[in-house]
C-alpha positions in Angstrom: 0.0 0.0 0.0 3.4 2.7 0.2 2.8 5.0 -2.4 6.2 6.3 -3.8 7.0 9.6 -3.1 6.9 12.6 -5.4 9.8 12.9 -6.8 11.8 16.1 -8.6 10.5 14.7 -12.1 7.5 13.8 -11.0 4.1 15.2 -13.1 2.5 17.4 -11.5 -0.9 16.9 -10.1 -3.8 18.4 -10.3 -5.4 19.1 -6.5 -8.6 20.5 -5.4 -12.5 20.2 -6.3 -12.5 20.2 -10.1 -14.9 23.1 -11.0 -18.5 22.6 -10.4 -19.4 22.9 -14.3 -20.7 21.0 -17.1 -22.9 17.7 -17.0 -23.1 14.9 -14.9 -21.1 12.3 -17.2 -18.3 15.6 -17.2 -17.8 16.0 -13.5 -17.9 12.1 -13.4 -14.9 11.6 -16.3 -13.5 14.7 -14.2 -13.2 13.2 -10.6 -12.3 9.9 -12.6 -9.2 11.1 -14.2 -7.9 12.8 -11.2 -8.1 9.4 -9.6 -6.2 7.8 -12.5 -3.3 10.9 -12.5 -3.2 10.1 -9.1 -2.8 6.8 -8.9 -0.4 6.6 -12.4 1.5 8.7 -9.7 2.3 6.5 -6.9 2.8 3.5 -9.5 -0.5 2.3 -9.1 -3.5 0.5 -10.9 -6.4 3.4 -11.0 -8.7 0.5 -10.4 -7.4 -0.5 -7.5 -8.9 3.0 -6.5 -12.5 2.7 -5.7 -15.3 6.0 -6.1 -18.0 6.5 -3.7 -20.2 9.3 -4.6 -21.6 11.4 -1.8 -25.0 11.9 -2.9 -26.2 13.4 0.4 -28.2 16.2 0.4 -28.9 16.2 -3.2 -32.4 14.6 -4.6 -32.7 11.3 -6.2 -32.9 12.4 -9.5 -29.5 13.7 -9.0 -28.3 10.1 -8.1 -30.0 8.6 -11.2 -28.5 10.9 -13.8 -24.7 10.2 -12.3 -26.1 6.4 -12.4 -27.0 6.8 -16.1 -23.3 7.8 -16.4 -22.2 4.6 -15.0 -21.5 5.5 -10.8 -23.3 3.0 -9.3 -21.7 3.6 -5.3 -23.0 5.7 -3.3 -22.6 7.2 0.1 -25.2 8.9 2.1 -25.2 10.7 5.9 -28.7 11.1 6.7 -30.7 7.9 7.4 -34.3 9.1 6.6 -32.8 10.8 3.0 -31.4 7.9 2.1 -34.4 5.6 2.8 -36.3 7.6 1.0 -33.7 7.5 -2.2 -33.6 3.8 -1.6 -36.9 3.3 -2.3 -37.0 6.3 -5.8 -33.9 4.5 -6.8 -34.8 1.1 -6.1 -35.1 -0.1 -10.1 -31.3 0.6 -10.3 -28.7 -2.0 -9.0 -26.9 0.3 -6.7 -24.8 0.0 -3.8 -25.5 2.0 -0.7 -22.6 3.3 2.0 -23.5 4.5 5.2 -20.8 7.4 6.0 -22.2 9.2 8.9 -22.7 9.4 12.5 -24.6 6.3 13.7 -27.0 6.5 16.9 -28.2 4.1 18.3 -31.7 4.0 17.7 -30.9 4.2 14.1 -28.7 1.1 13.5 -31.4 -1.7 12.7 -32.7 0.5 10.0 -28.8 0.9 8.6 -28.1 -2.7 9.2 -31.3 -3.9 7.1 -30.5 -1.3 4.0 -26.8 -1.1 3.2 -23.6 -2.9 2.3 -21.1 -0.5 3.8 -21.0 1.2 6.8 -17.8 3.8 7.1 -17.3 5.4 10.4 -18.0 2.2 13.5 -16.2 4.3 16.2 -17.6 2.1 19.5 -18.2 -1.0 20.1 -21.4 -0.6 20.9 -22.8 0.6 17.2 -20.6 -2.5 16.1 -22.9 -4.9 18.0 -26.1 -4.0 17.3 -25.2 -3.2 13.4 -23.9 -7.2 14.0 -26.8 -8.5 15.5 -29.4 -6.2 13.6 -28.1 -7.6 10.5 -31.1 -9.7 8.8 -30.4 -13.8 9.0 -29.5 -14.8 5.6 -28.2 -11.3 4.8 -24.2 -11.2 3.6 -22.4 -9.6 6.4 -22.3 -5.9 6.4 -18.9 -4.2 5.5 -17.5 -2.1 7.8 -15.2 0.2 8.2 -13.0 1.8 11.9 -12.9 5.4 11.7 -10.0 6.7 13.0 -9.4 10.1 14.4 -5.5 11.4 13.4 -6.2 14.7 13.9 -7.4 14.8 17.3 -10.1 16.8 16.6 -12.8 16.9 19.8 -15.7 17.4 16.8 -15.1 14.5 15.1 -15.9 10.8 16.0 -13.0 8.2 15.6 -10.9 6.2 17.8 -7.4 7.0 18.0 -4.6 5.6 16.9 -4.0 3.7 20.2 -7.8 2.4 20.7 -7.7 1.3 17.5 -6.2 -2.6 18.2 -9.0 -3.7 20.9 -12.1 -2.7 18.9 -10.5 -4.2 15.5 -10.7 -7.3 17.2 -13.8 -7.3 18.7 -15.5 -6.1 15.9 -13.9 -9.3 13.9 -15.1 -11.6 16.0 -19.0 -10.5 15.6 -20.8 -12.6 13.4 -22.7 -10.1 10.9 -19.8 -7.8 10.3 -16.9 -8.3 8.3 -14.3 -5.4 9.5 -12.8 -4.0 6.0 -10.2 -1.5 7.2 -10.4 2.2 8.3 -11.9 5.4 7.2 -10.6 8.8 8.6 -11.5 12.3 7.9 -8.2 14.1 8.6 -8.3 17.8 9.8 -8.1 20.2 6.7 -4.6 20.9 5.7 -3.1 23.0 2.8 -0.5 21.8 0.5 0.3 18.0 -0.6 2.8 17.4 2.2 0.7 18.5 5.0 -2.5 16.2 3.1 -0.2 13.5 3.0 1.2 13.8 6.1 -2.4 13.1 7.9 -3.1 10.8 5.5 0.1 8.7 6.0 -0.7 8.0 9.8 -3.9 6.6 8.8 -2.0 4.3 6.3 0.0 3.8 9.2 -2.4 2.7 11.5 -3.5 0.2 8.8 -0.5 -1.7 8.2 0.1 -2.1 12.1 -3.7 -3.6 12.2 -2.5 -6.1 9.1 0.8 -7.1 11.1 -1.4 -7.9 14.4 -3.1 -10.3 11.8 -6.0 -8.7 11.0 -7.2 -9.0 7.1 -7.8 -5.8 5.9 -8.3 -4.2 2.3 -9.8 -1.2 2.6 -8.7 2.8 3.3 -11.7 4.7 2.8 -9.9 8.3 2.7 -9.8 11.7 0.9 -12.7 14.0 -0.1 -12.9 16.8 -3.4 -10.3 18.4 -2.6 -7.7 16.0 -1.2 -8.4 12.8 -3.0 -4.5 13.0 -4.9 -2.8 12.7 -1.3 -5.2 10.1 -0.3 -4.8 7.7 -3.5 -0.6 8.7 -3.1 -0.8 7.3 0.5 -2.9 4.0 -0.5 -6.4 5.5 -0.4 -8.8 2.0 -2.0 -12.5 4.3 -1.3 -12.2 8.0 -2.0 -15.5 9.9 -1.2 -16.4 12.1 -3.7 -19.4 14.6 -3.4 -18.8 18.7 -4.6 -16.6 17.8 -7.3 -19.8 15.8 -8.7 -22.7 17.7 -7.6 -22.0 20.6 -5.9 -21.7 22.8 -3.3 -23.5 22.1 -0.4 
């Protein structure tokens, strides 16, 4: 998962939200090709490089016309909104990521209508999610987030808390624990991005020496997703550079 370092010769890449312009199957191609300069950059395959399109906020028919243009991922924050695309959307074969905050009162309605769920910070969310999970059901794929930036208004384990709920949350029978997912502090420049980045990377590949299977670094938003794919990034979370402001 090292991405190589950027070297004096190295092509320069493009950073930030590409510009908010043109149609959906543009901003797609857009957001697409920064992926694949990216990843050409740390000497990797672009599809190694998964895109999740954050759809929240913005109506079904939004969703539909990026599906039309061949994204069929997509992440959502807010429960009842997403119910309520599920069901607009539900002629499409999509795939639908929980990213946000998870109460408790809402995890049987998240365990019974996604694949993904990025952001398990406790222990507790990771059992009911486990034992919410409908019988027959695949396990749901989930995802640690981890809090590098030690910021108090964000949800995450740190680095250090991070060994004891991996292996708990292996161990429970509907989940099957993926990797980590981290929202890093905003930082300017590629060295500062990549810096934060890195420790999440970091924290993955000590989880994977403890023995832990992992395959998954769900990292890097619009306008950081060329340090995330340079420090191993698999799911970048795309949502203004393909629809908008918010």
């Amino acid at each position: 998962m090292n991405a190589m370092d950027n070297g004096p010769n190295s092509p320069k890449l493009e950073t930030g939200a590409h510009p908010f312009a043109g149609t959906p199957c543009d901003r797609l191609r857009a957001v697409r090709a920064r992926i694949a300069r990216a990843a050409a950059e740390a000497g990797r395959d672009a599809a190694t490089v998964r895109l999740l399109a954050v759809s929240k906020t913005f109506a079904a028919a939004a969703v539909r016309a990026m599906a039309a243009c061949g994204q069929h991922e997509f992440g959502e924050n807010y429960l009842q909104e997403a119910l309520e695309k599920q069901i607009a959307l539900s002629d499409l074969p999509l795939q639908w990521h929980f990213i946000g905050p998870i109460q408790s009162n809402k995890t049987r309605a998240i365990a019974g209508n996604f694949s993904w769920v990025h952001g398990v910070d406790r222990l507790k969310i990771a059992d009911r999610l486990s034992a919410q999970r409908p019988a027959g059901w695949p396990p749901l794929q989930v995802c640690i987030e981890v809090n590098v930036s030690g910021e108090t208004s964000k949800g995450g384990m740190t680095v250090a808390e991070l060994p004891a709920l991996a292996e708990a949350v292996s161990k429970l029978p509907g989940l099957r624990l993926r990797g980590l997912m981290a929202i890093p502090a905003p930082a300017t420049g590629m060295a500062a991005q990549r810096a934060a980045f890195r420790r999440v990377r970091e924290a993955y590949d000590a989880l994977i020496a403890c023995g832990h299977a992992l395959d998954t670094l769900s990292m890097g938003m619009s306008a950081d997703l060329e340090a995330a794919v340079l420090e191993g990034a698999t799911i970048v979370r795309i949502g203004t550079a393909l629809f908008g402001e918010r």
